[in-house]
N, C-alpha and C positions, 0 to 999 in steps of 0.2 A: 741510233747507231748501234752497232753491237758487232762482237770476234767473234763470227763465224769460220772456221780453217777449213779449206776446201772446196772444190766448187760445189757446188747446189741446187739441181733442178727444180724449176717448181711449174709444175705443167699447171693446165687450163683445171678447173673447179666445172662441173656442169653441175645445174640441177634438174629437180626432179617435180613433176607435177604433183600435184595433190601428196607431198611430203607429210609422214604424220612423224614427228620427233617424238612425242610422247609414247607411242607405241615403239619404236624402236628402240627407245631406254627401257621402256620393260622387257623387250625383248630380249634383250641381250643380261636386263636386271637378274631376271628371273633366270638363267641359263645356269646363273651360280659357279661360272666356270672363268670368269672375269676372260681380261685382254687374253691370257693364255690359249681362253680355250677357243678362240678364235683363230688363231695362229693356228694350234693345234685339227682345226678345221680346213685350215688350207687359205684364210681369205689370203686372195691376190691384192684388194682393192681395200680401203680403208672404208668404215661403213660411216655414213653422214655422218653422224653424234661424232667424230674423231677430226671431222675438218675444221678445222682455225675459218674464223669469220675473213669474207675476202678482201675487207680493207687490214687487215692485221698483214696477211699473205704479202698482199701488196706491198707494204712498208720493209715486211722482211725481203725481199727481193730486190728491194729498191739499195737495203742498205748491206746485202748480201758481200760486198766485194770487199766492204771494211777489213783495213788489219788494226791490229795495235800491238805494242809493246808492253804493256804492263804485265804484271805478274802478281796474283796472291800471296803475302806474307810469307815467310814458311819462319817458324821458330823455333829451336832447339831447345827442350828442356833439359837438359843434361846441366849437371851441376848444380840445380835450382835448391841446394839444401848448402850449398856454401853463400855468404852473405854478400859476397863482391858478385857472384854471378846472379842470386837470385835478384839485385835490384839491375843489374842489364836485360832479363828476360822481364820483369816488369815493367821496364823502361821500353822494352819492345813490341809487347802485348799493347801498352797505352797507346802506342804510335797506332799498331796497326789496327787495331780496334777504330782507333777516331779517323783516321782516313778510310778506312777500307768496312770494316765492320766484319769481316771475312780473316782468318787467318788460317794456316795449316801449321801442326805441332809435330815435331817428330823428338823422339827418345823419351816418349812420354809415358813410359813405365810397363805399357799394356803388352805384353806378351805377340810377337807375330804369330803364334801358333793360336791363341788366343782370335785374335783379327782373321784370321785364315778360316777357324772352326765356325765363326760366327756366319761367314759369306757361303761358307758352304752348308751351315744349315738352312738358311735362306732359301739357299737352289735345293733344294732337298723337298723342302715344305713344298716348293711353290711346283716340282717337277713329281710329286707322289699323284698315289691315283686320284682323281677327280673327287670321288665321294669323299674322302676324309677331307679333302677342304671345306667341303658343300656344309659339311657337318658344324663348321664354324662362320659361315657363309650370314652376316648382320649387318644389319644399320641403324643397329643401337647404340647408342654415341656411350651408357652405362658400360657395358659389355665390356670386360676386362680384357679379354681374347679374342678376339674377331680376325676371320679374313674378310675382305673386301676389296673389290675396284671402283675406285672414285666415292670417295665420301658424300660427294655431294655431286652425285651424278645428276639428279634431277633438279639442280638450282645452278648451276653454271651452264654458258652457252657451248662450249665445248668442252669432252670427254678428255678425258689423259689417258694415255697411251703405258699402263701399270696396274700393278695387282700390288695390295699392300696386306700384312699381317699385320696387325695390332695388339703390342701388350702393354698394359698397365700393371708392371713390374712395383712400381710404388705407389699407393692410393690410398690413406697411408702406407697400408703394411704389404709387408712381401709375400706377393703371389707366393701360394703356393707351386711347387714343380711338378706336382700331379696335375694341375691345371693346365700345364706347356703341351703344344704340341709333338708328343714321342720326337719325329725325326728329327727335332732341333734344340728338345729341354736341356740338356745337358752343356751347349754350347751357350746359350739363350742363358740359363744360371749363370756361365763363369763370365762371361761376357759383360753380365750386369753387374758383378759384383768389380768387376778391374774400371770399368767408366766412371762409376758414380766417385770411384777412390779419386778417377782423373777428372772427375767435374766437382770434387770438392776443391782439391788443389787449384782449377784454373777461377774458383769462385774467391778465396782466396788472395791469389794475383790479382786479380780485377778489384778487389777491393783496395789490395794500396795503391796499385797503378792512380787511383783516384781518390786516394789521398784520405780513406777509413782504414779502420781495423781490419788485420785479416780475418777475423771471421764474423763479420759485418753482414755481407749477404747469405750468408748459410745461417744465422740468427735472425733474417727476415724470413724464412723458411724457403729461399730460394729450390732449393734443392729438397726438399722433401719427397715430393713427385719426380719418377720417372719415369716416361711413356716410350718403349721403342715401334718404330713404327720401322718394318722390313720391306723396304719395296722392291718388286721386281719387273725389271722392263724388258719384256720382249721384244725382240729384231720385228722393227716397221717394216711393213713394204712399202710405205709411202711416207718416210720421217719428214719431207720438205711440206708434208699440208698439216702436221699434227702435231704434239706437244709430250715428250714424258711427264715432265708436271708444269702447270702454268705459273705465271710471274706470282709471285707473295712474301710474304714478312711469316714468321714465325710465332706463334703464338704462346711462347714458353717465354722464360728468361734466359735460359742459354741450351745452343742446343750444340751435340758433337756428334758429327756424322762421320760413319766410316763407309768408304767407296771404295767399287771393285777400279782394275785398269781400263777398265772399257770408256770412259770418260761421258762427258753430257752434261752436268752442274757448270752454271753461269750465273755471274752474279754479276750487280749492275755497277759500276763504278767511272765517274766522269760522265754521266749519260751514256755510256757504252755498255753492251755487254761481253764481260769478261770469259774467259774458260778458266773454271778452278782444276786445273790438270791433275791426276793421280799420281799422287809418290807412294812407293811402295811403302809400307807399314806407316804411312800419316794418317795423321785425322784432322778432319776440317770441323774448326771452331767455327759461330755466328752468334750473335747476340740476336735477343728476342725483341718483340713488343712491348714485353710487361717490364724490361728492365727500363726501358728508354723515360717511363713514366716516373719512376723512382727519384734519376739522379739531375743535382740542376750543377751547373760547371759552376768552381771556385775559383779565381784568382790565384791562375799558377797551375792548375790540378790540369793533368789528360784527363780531355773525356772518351769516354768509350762507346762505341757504335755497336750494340749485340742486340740481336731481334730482340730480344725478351727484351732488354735493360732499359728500352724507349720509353715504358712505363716509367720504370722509377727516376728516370732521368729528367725528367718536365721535357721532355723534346730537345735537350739536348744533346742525348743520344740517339741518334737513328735508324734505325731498321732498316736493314737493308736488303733491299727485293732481289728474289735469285727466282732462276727458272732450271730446267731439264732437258735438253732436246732429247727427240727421239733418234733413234738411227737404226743404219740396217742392220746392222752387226748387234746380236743380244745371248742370251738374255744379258744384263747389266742389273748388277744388285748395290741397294746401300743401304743403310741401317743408321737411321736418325734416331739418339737419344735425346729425348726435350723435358728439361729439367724444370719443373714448375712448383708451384705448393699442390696440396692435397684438393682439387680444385671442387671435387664432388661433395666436402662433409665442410671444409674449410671457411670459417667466418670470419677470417681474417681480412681487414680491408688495405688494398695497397693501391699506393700513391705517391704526391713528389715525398721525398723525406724534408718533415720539417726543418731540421738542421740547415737545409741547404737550400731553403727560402728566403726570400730577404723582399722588402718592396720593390728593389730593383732585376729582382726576379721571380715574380710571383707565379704560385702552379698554371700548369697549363691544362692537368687534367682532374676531373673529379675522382676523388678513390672509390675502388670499383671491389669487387667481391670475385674472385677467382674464377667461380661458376660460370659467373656473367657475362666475364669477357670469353671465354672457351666458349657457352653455348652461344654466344653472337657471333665468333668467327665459327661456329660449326654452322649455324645457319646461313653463315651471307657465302663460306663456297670461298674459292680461290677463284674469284672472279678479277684478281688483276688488282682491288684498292685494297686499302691499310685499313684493317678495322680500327685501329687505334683515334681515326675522323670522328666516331660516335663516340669518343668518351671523353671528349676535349671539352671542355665549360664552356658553353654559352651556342653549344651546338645541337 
């Protein structure tokens, strides 16, 4: 089931004889100019590599008419430095976290001129001339800086409908801003420096929401790494057969996306999917994979729902699968920061945390090596499952 708002067309699928998919991903690989330079081209029609398989189509049009009522979190940090208010936004982070896994934060410190500068460096990068992209144009998963379309174009059955820039801002150390790309460094520096201030604070909160020290996961080196990844979605001509990005869980500990108003983020909640609607100057929280593995629930404690946190949770936090539609109206920018450890040098091994083991709750995943889980989900692709399946014991 899933909120779709609006009606929906979704015309007939034809195919094509003697179909070569392989050649048409290099085709378009090689072009170096991603979804843009397509658009940019005039297509009227979506090119195969971009149609949804037609039992997917199907299911979506079946369950196209759905409404629902639910709503996203939204939570006011304001006052979080007075003690009666900081345990009420605690208190509401834990809630929304373990039902939802999804929250939106507002008064959360970051400057809107700040949030403004960053979306419009985005459209800047992604709207300069062709060759200065081409120039960072990789599918080196090392590469500190890249642009790209579809990470894993050649190992998922369908394409997304997006152009992503790629910075590894912390790997340990801080990129330098000689390295930025001119039309957006300057934004791209101030931008990193005000999130990571707000993804220590909400690392933090998530700590006593569940009943540790506040600086408990920032001393697992939660937050050492931070990857922004800039995506940009151009206006479909055919959003009802294609995808901005497919269903997945997150491969960080926590990640905090900022979104323009154009909307399109859904996330799954009750078996449905949701619409996380844009508030002006908010930012949408999600917990990762790797936290879920970390934490196991105590007696009494909120557990928390954040992509990353599934790790350190033994499974009892869960990842929560969100997707992107595409539509006609674009371009549409957001800008995901995914908070991780140092995953490239890092020998750190993480797991459930002993403390919160007991016989009556024994781990559920093996501890695993930072690298290992990032290049297994760089390999397997947003093809729809949880990579998190491959590092469960006895699997």
């Amino acid at each position: 089931m899933m909120d779709i708002t609006g009606a929906r067309e979704f015309p007939t699928v034809t195919t094509t004889p003697n179909y070569d998919r392989t050649e048409e991903l290099k085709a378009f690989d090689e072009t170096k100019a991603g979804v843009k330079g397509l658009v940019d081209a005039g297509v009227a029609k979506l090119p195969r590599i971009f149609i949804r398989p037609p039992d997917e189509l199907a299911q979506e049009k079946l369950n196209s008419h759905i409404q629902t009522h639910f709503e996203v979190p939204v939570i006011d940090l304001a006052g979080i430095d007075r003690d009666d208010r900081r345990k009420e936004i605690v208190d509401e982070i834990g809630r929304a976290s373990e039902r939802w896994g999804f929250f939106q934060v507002v008064n959360h410190g970051v400057p809107a001129t700040v949030l403004e500068d960053m979306i419009e460096g985005t459209l800047k990068f992604n709207e300069q001339d062709d060759e200065m992209k081409k120039e960072l144009y990789s599918r080196d998963h090392m590469r500190r800086v890249k642009f790209i379309s579809n990470f894993d174009l050649y190992k998922t059955t369908t394409a997304n409908w997006r152009d992503t820039l790629t910075i590894a801002m912390l790997s340990p150390d801080l990129l330098g801003s000689q390295e930025l790309p001119a039309v957006c460094r300057e934004a791209t520096m101030e931008y990193t420096k005000q999130v990571m201030q707000l993804g220590y604070t909400l690392f933090e909160l998530l700590s006593e929401a569940i009943g540790l020290e506040p600086d408990h996961l920032k001393e697992m080196d939660c937050a050492k790494g931070c990857t922004l990844t800039c995506h940009y979605y151009p206006a479909c001509p055919e959003p009802e057969l294609a995808l901005g990005t497919s269903k997945h869980s997150d491969p960080a500990f926590l990640t905090v996306l900022l979104q323009d108003q154009i909307g399109g983020l859904q996330v799954i909640h009750q078996d449905q999917w949701i619409n996380v609607h844009p508030i002006p100057g908010a930012l949408v929280v999600n917990i990762g994979d790797l936290l879920q593995v970390c934490f196991n629930r105590k007696p009494g404690n909120v557990m928390l729902i954040l992509s990353s946190m599934q790790l350190i949770s033994n499974d009892k936090l869960k990842s929560v699968e969100h997707r992107v539609l595409a539509n006609r109206i674009g371009p549409r920018v957001s800008v995901a920061c995914f908070f991780s450890s140092s995953f490239n040098i890092s020998k750190k091994l993480y797991g459930p945390i002993k403390k919160l083991l007991s016989k009556d709750n024994p781990p559920i995943y093996r501890e695993i090596l930072m690298k290992e889980f990032v290049d297994y989900f760089n390999a397997k692709g947003l093809d729809g499952n949880s990579a998190l399946a491959y590092f469960k014991l006895g699997s």
